[in-house]
N, C-alpha and C positions, 0 to 999 in steps of 0.2 A: 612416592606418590602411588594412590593404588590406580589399576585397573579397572576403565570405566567403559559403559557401554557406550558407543560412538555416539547415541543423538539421546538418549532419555535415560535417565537414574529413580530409583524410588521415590519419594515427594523426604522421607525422611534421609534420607540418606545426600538431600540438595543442600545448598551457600547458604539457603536461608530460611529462618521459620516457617514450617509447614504455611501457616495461615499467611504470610506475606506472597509466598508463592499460589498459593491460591485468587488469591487477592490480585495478583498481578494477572492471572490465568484468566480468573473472571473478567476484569477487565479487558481486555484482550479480546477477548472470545465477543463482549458485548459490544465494543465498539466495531469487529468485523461483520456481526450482523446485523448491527445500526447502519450500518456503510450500505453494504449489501439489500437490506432493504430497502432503500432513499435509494439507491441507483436503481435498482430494479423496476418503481414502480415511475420511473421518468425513462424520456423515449434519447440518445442522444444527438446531440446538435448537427444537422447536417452539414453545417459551417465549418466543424470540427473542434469547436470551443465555443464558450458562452452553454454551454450544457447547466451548468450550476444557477441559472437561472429562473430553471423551473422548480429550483428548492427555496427559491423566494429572495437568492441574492442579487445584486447588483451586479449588470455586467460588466467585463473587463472595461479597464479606462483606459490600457495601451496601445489597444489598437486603435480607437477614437480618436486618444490625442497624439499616439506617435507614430502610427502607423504600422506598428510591427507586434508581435506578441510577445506577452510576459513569460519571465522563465518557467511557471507550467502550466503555459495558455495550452489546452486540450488534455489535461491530466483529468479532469472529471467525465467529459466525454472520454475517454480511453477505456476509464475503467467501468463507464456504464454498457460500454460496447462487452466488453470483460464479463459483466455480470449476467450479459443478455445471451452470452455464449459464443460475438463475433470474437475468437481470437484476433484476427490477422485484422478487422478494425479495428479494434483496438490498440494495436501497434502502428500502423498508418496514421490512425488519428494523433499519438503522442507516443513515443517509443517507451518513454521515463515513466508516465501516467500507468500505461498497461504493466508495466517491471512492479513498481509500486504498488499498484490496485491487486496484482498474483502474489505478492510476498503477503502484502496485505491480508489477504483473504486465505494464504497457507498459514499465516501464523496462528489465524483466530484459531484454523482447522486443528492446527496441533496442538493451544493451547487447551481446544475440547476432548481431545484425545488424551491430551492429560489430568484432564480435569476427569474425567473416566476413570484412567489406569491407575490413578494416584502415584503418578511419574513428572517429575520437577521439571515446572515450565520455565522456569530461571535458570537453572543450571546450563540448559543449552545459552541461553542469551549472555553468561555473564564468559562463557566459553567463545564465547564469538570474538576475532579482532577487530574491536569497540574502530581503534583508526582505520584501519583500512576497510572496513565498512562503512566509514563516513567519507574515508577518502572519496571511495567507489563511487557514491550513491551521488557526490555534488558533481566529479567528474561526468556522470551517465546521467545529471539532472542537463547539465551545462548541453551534450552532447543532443541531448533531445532537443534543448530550446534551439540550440544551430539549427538540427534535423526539421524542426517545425516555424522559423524561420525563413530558411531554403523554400519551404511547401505551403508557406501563408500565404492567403489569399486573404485581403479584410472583407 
């Protein structure tokens, strides 16, 4: 196996057809600034959930009818606090929400950086441990909904 750079490789020198990894880059890139935009221009919930409402959805039905929040009741306020530049509301509001809405928004960033350098956006991702980053991520989803359970108020 040869020697690689620890986070970015050529786009030719990637797992997969130039135009796939572009492909995946652009996407990437468009859906973190799809994101980014639509939180931005909404303010969030002082409730600390129910924020995704003013994008036109319906609001949560768990705490209505169960009285407790759903596993990631305050993930879009989290990450609107995020976008507005409250860190530390942001993690207040949903711990998992704000982790997500920063990987979220570094991913798009690097997949523009590569979309730039012409350095493979895939190659990092397929380098990544696929399980224990899904491990992680339901563990830290699980971990938030407690954390934001403990701190509900309906």
């Amino acid at each position: 196996m040869t020697e690689r750079s620890p986070w970015t490789i050529p786009i030719t020198a990637g797992p997969v057809p130039a135009w796939l990894d572009r492909a995946v880059a652009v996407t990437t890139a468009g859906v973190a600034a799809t994101a980014f935009v639509l939180l931005i221009r909404i303010a969030p919930s002082a409730r600390g959930y129910d924020t995704h409402v003013q994008l036109g959805l319906e609001p949560c039905g768990w705490p209505r009818t169960l009285g407790i929040p759903c596993p990631t009741c305050g993930c879009t306020t989290a990450a609107c606090h995020l976008v507005h530049g409250s860190l530390l509301a942001a993690f207040v509001a949903q711990p998992f929400g704000a982790l997500l809405a920063l990987v979220g928004l570094l991913a798009g960033a690097h997949a523009v950086f590569c979309l730039l350098t012409r350095r493979s956006f895939v190659d990092l991702l397929v380098r990544l441990p696929f399980w224990a980053v899904a491990f992680g991520a339901i563990v830290l989803m699980l971990l938030g909904w407690l954390y934001k359970y403990l701190m509900f108020v309906p």
